[in-house]
Residue, then its C-alpha position, 0 to 999 in steps of 0.5 A: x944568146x939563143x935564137x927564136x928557133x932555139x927558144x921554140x926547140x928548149x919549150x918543146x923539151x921541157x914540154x916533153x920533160x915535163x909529159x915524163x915526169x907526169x905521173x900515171x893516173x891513180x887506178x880506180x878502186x871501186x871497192x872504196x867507191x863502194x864504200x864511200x857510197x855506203x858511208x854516205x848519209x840518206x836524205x832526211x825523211x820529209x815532214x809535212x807537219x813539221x815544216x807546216x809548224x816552221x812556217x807558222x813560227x816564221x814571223x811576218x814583216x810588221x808594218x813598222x819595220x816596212x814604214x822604216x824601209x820606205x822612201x820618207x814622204x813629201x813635205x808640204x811647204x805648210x809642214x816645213x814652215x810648222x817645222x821651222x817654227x819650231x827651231x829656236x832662234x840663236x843669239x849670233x852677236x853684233x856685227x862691225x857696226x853694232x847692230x845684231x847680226x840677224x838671224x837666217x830664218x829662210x835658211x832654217x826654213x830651207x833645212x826645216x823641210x828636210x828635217x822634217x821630210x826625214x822626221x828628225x826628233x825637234x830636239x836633235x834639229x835644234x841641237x844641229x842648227x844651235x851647233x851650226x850657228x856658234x860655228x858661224x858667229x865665230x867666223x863673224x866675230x873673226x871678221x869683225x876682229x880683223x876689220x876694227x883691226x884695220x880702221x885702228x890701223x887706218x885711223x893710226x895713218x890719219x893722226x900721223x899724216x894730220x898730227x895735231x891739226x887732225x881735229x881741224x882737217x876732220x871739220x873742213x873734210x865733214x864740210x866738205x863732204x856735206x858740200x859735196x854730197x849732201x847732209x843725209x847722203x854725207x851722213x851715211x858715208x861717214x858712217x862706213x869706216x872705210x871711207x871714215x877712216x881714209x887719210x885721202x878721202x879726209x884730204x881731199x874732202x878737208x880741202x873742199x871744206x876750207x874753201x867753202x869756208x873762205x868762200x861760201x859761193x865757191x860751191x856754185x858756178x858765179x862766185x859769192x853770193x851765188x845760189x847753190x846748185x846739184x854737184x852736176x852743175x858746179x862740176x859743170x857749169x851751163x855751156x861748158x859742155x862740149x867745149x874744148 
């Protein structure tokens, strides 16, 4: 192994080797510099006239070509909404519930202005959008597939739990929920197929219903023949709050 000083000592000999090996400077020959200049080309003779009819030729940028290197304008919100007015709406299906999913015009109004500002033909901006809107109602119909698919599945749970009393227990828990809710309030629950289809929710509710049904007064504070009150108060009568 060799030492520092040894490294030092090799470099400085194959420095040396290296000066030796380098060889000597070609002598100059100025007779073949002299004819190297003599080869060599004189510069062209300028032309005044000729470069006069160049820059003639040379055509000058049309206002056309400078309109399509600038920066697109502002768009006015009148313009935007011309615009959108101008996309056609695309027919997106019905949702969960039946109802036509409606269509977005504040978000086609939001990309009007920009179709517009870069003066996008309408032509291309329907296709844009229309290609755009296909895409979502795919995703929408894959939601609402897989949202009847779990009502089914929910609904398949409550014939099971109820059998053949299931047409009985739904009566009692529609009672029920109108007991406790109210009619309008109970009639847009039932609605939601969530709540709808819940095995729980049907129980508990059907259970409500049957002892209405035993007992109409049952609903409020003082048994038969009561009047009916809010849900506040049947939850809790007069006095019992505070009470241990």
């Amino acid at each position: 192994q060799k030492t520092d000083g040894a490294e030092a000592a090799g470099s400085v000999l194959e420095s040396g080797a290296a000066s030796e090996e380098k060889k000597p400077e070609a002598t100059p020959k100025v007779l073949e510099s002299g004819a190297a200049s003599e080869e060599k080309k004189p510069e062209a003779t300028p032309n005044v006239l000729e470069s006069g009819a160049a820059s003639e030729e040379k055509k000058p940028e049309t206002g056309e070509k400078k309109a399509e290197n600038a920066e697109p304008g502002a768009v006015t919100p009148e313009q935007a909404a011309e615009y959108a007015g101008k996309i056609k709406p695309v027919d997106l299906g019905a949702g969960a519930d039946g109802q036509p999913i409606a269509w977005d015009a504040e978000g086609v109004a939001a990309v009007a202005g920009v179709f517009a500002k870069h003066k996008i033909p309408e032509s291309v901006a329907n296709e844009a959008v229309a290609a755009y809107a296909e895409h979502m109602k795919a995703q929408y119909q894959a939601v609402i597939l897989q949202e009847t698919e779990l009502y089914k599945r929910m609904a398949g749970e409550c014939a099971a739990r109820f059998g053949n009393d299931l047409p009985r227990v739904a009566k009692a828990a529609y009672r029920g929920g109108t007991d406790i809710f109210g009619a309008e309030l109970f009639r847009q629950l039932a609605g939601v197929p969530a709540f709808a289809n819940d095995a729980r929710i049907i129980e508990a509710l059907a259970a409500r219903g049957r002892a209405v049904a035993d007992d109409p007064g049952v609903s409020a504070p003082g048994g038969a023949g009561a009047p009916k009150s809010d849900l506040v108060s049947r939850l809790y009568p007069p006095g019992s709050l505070g009470k241990k």
